[in-house]
N, C-alpha and C positions, 0 to 999 in steps of 0.2 A: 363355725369352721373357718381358719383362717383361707383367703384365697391366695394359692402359690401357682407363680405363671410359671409353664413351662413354655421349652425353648427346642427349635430343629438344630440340635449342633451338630449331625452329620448328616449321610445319606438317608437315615433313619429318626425317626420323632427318638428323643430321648428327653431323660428332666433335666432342670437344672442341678447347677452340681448341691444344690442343699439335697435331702428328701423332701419328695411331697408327700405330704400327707391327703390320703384319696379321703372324698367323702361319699354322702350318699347320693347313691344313682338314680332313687329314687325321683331326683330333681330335673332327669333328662328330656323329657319330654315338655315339661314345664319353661326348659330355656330356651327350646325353639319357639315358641309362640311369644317369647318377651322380643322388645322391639330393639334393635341394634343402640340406638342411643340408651334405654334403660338399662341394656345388659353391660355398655361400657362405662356408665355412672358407676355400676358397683365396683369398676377394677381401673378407674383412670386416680393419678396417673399412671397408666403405664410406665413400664421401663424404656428410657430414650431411646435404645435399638429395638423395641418389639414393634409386631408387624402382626397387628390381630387379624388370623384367619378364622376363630370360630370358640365352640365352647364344648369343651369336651363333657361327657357322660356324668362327673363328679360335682360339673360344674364352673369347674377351674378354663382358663382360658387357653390357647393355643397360638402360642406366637410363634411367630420366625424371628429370629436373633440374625438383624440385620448387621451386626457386626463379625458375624460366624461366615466366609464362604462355603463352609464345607457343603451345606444343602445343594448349591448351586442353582438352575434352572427349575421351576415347578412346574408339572405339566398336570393337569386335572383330566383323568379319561371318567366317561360317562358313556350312556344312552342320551337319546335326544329326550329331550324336556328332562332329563336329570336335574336341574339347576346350573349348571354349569356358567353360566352369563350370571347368573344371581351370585353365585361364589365371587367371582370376577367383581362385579360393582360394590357386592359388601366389603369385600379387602378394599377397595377405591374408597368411598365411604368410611370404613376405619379408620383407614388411613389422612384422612383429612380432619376426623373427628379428633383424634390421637396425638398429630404430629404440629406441629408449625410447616408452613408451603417452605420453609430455608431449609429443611432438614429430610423432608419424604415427600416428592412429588412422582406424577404421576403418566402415561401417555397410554393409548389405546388403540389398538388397531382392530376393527369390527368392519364387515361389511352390512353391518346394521345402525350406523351412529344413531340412529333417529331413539335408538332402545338408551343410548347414555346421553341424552339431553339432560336430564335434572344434574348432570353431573359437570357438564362442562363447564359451568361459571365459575365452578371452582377454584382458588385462587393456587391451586394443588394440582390439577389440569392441566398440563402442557401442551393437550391436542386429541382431538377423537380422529382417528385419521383411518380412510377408505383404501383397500390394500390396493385397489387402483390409484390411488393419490400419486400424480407424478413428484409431488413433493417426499414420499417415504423413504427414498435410496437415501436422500440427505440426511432426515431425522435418524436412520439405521448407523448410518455412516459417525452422526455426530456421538451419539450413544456409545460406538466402538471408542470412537476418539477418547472420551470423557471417562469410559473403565478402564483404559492406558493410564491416568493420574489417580491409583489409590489415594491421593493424598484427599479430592477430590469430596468435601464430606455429605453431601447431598446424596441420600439415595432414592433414585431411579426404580422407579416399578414401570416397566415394560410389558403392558397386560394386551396380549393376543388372542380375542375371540373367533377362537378355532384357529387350527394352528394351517389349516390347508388352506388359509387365505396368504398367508406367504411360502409354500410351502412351492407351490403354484406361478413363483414370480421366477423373474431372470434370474440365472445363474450368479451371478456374481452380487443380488440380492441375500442368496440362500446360501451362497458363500460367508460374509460379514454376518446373517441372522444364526449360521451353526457358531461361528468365534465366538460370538456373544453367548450365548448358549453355554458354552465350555468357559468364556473366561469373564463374564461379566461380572456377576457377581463378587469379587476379587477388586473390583472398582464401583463398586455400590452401584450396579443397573444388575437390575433381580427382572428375570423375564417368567411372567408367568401366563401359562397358554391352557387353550383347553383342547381336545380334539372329543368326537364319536368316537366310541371303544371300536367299533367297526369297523373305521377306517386301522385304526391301531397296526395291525397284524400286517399289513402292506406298506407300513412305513416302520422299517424297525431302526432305519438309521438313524431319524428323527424322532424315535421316544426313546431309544438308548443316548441320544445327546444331554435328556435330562435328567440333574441328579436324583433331583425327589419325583417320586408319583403319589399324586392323590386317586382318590377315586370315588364318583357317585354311583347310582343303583345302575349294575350292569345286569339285565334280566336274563341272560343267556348263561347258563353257570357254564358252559364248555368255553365262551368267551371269555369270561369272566377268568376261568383256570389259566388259559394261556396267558396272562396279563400280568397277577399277581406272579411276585415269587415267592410266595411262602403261602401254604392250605391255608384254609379259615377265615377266610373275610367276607364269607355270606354274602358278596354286594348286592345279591337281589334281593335282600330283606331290606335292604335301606331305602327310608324314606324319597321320592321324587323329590327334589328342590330346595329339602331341608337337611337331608343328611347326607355325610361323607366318611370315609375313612382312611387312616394314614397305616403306614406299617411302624409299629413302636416298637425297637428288637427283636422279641421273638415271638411278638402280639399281636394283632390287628387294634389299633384305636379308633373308635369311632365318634365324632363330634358334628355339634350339633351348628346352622347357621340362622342366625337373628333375625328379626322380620325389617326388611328396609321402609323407611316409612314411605 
């Protein structure tokens, strides 16, 4: 089966513009327990704008078309222990495995840093940063600066573990984190955050700031209903930590994520 990446080129997972050709699903389960580094041997190189998030059902991978803004913002809603931090550090991870550090780096903001140690030596790493860091309004600040110069060709992954760690800071914090939100992307700083589906429902300003929604196993289907906008994405069948799913037009996609070693 040849392997054809596909691409987010708008609010919605779509392919690229060839056909893909699907293959068998049979394989799905099988590509969760392969290891991040083995599953990207079969598909490197990549294409210099992808941004591997996972592997979908067929097999095939699932990139983000970092030269596409239309996605904009990604914001991953789950249940706690969903994966959601694991989603997070595998895109970080990829992304270093993938890119050269001139082309896709990377910053983080967790009130957990102690969870991205194996991560920060990396030469892809710009900073594990505590949402109490008095140094953050700066790094927020320079990130707006830097999506002002599309010409700018370094892209920026803005990875925010749980989003109500800045969600929570001073005004004019949360001011510059929604610009970015809506217009980073458009100057290659791609933010992508996680939040509890939970919390979701009480912050609608802040999940309608993002363009794309993923989503891990949400166990509550009433929750789950008000979140999706389109029936059909089962999120309580999906796996805890391994699986996710996007909305692919008029479909639910579901895919799968690598084991980090």
């Amino acid at each position: 089966m040849a392997l054809t990446a596909e691409f987010l080129r708008s609010t919605h997972l779509q392919t690229s513009a060839d056909d893909v050709k699907r293959g068998n699903s049979a394989t799905s389960r099988v590509q969760a327990y392969l290891s991040l580094e083995n599953v990207l041997a079969k598909f490197l190189p990549l294409p210099e704008e992808g941004l591997f998030l996972g592997v979908a059902s067929d097999g095939l991978p699932i990139l983000l078309n970092l030269k596409d803004p239309r996605p904009g913002a990604l914001l991953l809603l789950g249940d706690s222990q969903s994966g959601k931090t694991d989603f997070l550090q595998e895109v970080a991870r990829a992304a270093a495995l993938s890119h050269d550090p001139g082309s896709c780096r990377f910053i983080v903001v967790t009130s957990n840093p102690q969870e991205w140690e194996g991560l920060k030596d990396l030469p892809h790493c710009l900073g594990i940063w505590a949402p109490d860091n008095p140094g953050l309004p700066d790094i927020l600040l320079d990130l707006s600066a830097r999506a002002q110069q599309p010409e700018y060709a370094e892209n920026t992954l803005l990875m925010v573990d749980d989003l109500q760690n800045l969600i929570d800071l001073d005004k004019n914090i949360q001011d510059g984190f929604l610009w970015l939100l809506a217009n980073g992307a458009v100057g290659h700083v791609w933010t992508i955050a996680t939040l509890n589906a939970d919390l979701a429902p009480n912050l609608p300003l802040w999940v309608r700031a993002f363009g794309t929604r993923l989503f891990g196993r949400i166990g509550n289907p009433e929750l789950a209903d008000r979140l999706t906008p389109m029936p059909g994405a089962n999120l309580r069948t999906l796996l805890s930590g391994a699986q996710f799913c996007i909305r692919e037009r008029n479909h639910w996609l579901r895919f799968w994520l690598p084991i980090l070693k």
